[in-house]
N, CA, C and O of each residue as an XYZ file, in Angstrom:
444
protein
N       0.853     -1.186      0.000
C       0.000      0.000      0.000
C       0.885      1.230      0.000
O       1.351      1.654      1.058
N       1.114      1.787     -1.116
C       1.573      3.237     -1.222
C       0.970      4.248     -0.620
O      -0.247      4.356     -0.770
N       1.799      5.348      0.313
C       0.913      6.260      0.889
C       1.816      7.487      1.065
O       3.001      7.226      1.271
N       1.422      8.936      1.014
C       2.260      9.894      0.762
C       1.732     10.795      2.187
O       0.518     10.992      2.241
N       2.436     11.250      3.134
C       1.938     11.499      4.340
C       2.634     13.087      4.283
O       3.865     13.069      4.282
N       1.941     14.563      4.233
C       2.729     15.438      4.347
C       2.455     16.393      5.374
O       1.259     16.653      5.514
N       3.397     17.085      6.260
C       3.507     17.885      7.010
C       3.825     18.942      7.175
O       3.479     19.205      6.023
N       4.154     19.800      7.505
C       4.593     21.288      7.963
C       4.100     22.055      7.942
O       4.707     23.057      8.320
N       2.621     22.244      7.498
C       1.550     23.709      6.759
C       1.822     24.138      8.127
O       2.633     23.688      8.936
N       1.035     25.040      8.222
C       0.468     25.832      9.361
C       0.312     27.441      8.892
O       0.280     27.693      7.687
N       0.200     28.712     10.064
C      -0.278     29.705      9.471
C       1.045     30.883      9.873
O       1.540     31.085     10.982
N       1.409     31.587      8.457
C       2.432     32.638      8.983
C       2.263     33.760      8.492
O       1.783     34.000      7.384
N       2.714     34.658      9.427
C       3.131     36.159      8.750
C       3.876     36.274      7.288
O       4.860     35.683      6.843
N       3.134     37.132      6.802
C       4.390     37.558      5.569
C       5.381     37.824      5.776
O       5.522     38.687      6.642
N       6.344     37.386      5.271
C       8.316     37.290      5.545
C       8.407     35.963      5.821
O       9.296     35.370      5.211
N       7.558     35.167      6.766
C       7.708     34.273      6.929
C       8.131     33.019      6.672
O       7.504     32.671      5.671
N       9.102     31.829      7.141
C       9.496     30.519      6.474
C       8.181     29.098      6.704
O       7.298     29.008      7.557
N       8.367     28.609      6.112
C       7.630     27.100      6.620
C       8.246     25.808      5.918
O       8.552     25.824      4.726
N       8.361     25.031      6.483
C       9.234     23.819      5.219
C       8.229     22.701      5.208
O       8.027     22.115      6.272
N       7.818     22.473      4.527
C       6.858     21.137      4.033
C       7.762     19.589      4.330
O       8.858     19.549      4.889
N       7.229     18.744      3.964
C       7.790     17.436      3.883
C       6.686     16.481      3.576
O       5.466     16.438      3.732
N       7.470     15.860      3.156
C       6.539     14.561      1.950
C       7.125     12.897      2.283
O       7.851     12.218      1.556
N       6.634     12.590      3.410
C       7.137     11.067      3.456
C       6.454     10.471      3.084
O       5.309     10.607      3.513
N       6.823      9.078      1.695
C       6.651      8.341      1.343
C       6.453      6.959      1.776
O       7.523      6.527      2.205
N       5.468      6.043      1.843
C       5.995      4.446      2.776
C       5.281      3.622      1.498
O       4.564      4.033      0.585
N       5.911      1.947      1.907
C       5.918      1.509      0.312
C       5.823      1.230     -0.627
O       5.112      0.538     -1.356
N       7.378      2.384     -0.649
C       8.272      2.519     -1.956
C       9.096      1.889     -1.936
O       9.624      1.951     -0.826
N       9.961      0.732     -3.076
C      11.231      0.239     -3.127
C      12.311      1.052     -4.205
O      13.379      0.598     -4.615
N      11.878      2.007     -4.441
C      13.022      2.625     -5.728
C      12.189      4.158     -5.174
O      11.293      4.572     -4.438
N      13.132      4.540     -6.043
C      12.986      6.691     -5.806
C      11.938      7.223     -7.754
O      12.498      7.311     -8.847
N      11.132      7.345     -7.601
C      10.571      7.985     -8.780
C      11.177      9.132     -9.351
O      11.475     10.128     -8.692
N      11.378      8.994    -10.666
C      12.005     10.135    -12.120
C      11.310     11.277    -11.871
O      11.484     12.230    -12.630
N      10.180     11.414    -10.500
C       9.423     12.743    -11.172
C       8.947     12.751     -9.632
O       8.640     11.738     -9.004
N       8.938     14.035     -9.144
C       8.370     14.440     -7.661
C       8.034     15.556     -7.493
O       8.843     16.275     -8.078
N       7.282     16.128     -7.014
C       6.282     17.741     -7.166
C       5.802     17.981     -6.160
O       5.682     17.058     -5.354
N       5.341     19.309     -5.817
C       4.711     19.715     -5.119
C       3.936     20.768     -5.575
O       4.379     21.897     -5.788
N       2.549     20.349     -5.761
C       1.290     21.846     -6.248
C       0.576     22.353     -4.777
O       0.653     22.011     -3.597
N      -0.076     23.253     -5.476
C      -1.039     23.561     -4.394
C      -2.671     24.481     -5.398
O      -3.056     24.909     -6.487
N      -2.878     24.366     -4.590
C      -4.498     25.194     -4.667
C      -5.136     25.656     -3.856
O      -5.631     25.181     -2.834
N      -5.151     26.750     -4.345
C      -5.884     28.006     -3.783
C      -7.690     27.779     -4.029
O      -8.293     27.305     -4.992
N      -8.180     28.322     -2.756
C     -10.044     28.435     -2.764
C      -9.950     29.107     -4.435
O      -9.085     29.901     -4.806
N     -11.232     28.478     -5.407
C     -11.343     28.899     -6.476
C     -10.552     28.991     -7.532
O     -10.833     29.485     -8.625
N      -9.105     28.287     -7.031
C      -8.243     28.528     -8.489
C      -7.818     26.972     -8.567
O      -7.879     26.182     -7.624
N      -7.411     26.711     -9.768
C      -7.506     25.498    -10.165
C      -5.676     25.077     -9.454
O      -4.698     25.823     -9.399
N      -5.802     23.775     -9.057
C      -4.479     23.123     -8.596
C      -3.063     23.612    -10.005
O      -3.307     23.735    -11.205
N      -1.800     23.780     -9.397
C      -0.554     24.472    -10.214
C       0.329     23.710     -9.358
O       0.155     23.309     -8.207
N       1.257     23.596    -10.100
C       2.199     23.580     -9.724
C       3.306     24.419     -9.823
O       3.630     25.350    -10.560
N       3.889     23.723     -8.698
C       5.012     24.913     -7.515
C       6.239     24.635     -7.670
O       6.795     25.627     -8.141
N       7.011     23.724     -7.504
C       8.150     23.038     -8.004
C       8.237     21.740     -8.312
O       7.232     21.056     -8.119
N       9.271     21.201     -8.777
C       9.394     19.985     -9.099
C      10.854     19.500     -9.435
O      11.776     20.170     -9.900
N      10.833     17.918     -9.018
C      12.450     17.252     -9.366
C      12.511     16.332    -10.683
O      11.618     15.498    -10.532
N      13.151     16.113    -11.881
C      12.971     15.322    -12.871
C      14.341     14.488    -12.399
O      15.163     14.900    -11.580
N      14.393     13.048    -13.209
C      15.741     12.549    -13.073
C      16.337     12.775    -11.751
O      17.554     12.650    -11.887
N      15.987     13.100    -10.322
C      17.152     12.849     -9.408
C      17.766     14.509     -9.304
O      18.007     15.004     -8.203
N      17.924     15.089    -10.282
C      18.920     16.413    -10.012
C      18.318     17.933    -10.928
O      18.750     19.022    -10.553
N      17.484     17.877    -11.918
C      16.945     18.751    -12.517
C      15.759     19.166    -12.039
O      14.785     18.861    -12.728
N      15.558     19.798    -11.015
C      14.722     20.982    -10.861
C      14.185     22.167    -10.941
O      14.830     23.209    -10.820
N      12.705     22.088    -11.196
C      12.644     23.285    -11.619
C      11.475     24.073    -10.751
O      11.095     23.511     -9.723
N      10.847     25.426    -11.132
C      10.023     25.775    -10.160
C       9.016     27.123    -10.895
O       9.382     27.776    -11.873
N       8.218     27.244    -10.446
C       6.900     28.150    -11.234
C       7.519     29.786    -11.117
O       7.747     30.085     -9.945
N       7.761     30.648    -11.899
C       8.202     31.732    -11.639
C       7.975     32.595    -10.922
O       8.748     33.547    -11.024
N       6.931     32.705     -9.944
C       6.401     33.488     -9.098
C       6.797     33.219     -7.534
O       6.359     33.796     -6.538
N       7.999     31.901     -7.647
C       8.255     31.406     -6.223
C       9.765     31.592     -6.385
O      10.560     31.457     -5.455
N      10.091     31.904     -7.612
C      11.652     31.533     -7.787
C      12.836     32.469     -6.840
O      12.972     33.692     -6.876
N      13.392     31.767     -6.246
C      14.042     32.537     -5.379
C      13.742     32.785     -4.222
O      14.524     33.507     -3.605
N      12.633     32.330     -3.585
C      12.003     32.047     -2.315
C      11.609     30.316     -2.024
O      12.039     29.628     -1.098
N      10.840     29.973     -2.922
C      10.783     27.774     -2.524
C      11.932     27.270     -3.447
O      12.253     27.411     -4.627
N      12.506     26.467     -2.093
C      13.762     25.344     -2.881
C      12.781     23.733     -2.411
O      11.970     23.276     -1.606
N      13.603     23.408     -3.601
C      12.712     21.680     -3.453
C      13.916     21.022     -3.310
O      14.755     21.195     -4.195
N      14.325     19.883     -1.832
C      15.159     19.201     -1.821
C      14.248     17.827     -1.501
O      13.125     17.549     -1.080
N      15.428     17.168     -1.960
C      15.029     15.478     -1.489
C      16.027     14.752     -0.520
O      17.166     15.210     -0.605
N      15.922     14.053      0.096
C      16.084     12.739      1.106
C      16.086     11.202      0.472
O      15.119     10.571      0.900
N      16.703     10.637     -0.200
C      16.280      9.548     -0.468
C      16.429      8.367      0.676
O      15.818      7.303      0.779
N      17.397      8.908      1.444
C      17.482      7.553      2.546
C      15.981      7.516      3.473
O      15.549      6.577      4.142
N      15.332      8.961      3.239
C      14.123      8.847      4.170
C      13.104      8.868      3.377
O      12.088      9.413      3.808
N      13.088      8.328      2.103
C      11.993      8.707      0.926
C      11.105     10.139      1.383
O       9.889     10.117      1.571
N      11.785     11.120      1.491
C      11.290     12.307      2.061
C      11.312     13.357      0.631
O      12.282     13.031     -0.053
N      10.768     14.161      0.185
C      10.724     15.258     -0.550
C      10.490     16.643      0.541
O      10.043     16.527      1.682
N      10.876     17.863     -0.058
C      10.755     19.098      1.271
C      10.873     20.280      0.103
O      11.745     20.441     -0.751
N       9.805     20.958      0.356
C       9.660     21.826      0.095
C      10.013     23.215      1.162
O       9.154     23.618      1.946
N      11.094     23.721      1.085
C      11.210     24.826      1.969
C      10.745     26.481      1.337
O      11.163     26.930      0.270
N       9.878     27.150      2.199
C       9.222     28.282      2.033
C       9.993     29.774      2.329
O      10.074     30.040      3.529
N      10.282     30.281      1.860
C      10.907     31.310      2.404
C      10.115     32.839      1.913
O       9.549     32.947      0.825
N      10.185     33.737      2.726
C       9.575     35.046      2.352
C       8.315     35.075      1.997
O       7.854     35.598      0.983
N       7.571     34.335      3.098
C       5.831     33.884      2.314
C       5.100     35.286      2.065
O       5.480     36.121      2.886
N       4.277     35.710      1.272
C       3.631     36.343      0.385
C       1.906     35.640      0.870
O       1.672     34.513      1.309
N       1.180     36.474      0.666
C      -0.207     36.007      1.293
C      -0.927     35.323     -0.212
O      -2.003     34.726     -0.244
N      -0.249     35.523     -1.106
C      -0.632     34.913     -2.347
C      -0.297     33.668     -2.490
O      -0.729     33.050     -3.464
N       0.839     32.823     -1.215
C       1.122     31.712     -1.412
C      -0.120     30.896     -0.364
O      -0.009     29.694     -0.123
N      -0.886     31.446      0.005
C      -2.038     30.815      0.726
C      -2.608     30.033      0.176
O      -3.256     30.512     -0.754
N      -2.711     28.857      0.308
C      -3.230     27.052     -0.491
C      -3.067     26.134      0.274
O      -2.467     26.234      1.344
N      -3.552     25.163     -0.147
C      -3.517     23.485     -0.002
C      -2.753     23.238     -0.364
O      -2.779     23.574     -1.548
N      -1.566     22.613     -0.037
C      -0.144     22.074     -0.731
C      -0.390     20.622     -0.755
O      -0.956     19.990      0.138
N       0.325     19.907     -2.414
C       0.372     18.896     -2.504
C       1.298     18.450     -3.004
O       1.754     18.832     -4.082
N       1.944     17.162     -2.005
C       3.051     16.084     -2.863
C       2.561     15.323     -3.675
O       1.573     14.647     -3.390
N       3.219     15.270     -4.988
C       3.093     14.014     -6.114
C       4.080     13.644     -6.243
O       5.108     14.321     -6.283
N       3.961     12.264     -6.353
C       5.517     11.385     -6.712
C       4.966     10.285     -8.101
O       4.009      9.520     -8.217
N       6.148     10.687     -9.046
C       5.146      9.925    -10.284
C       4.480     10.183    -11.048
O       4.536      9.645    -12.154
N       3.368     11.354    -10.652
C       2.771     11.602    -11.612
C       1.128     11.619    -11.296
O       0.224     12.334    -11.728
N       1.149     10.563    -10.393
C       0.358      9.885    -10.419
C      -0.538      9.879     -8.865
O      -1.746      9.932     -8.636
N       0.590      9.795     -8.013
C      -0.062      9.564     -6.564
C       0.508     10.690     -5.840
O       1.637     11.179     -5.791
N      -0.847     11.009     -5.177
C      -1.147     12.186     -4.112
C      -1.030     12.003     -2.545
O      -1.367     10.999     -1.919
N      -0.461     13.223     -2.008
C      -0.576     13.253     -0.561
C      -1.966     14.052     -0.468
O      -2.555     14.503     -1.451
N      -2.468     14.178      1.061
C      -3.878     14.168      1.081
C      -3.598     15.805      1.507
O      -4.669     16.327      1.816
N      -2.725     16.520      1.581
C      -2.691     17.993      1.316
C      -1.927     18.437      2.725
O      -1.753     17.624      3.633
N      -1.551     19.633      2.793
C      -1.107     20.664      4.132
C      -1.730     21.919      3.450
O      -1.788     22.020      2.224
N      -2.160     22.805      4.250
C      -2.689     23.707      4.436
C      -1.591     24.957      4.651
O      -0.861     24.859      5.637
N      -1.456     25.956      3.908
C      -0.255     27.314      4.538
C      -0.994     28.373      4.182
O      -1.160     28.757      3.024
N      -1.679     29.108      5.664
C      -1.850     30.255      5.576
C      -1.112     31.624      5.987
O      -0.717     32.072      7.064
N      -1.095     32.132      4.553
C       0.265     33.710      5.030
C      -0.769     34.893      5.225
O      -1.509     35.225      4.299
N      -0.799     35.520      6.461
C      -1.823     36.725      6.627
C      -0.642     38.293      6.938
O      -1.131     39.410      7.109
């Protein structure tokens, strides 16, 4: 049973950091493709960053230079770290690994 368990939302001031995390349970190999979207009340799910191949990452231009996407493979962990939150980054955050399979969301509100 594959299952994607994620943590860190909670609610911050603008300037503010928050770091996400995305643990995976099993998995026997590391997936070509790992993401993190989110969605906002009324706007359709986007994505936020993402890892291809292990080392090519990339990220939506409106975060660039504030969210870095690292990975963990010894802890099948993905992490999204937040920096300088903006009240526009207010959403449902979601891990995908694959393509395919979803974590059931974190919540980050920036007021």
């Amino acid at each position: 049973h594959v299952q994607l368990v994620e943590s860190g939302g909670g609610s911050v001031q603008a300037g503010g950091s928050l770091r996400l995390s995305c643990e995976a349970s099993g998995y026997t190999y590391s997936p070509n493709y790992m993401a993190w979207f989110r969605q906002a009340p009324g706007k359709e799910r986007e994505g936020v960053a993402a890892i291809y191949n292990g080392d090519n990452v990339r990220s939506r231009g409106s975060v660039k230079g504030r969210f870095s996407l690292s990975v963990d493979y010894a802890k099948n962990t993905v992490y999204l770290q937040m920096n300088t939150l903006k009240s526009e980054d207010s959403a449902l955050y979601y891990c995908n690994r694959a393509g395919y399979i979803w974590g059931q969301g974190t919540q980050v509100t920036v007021s």
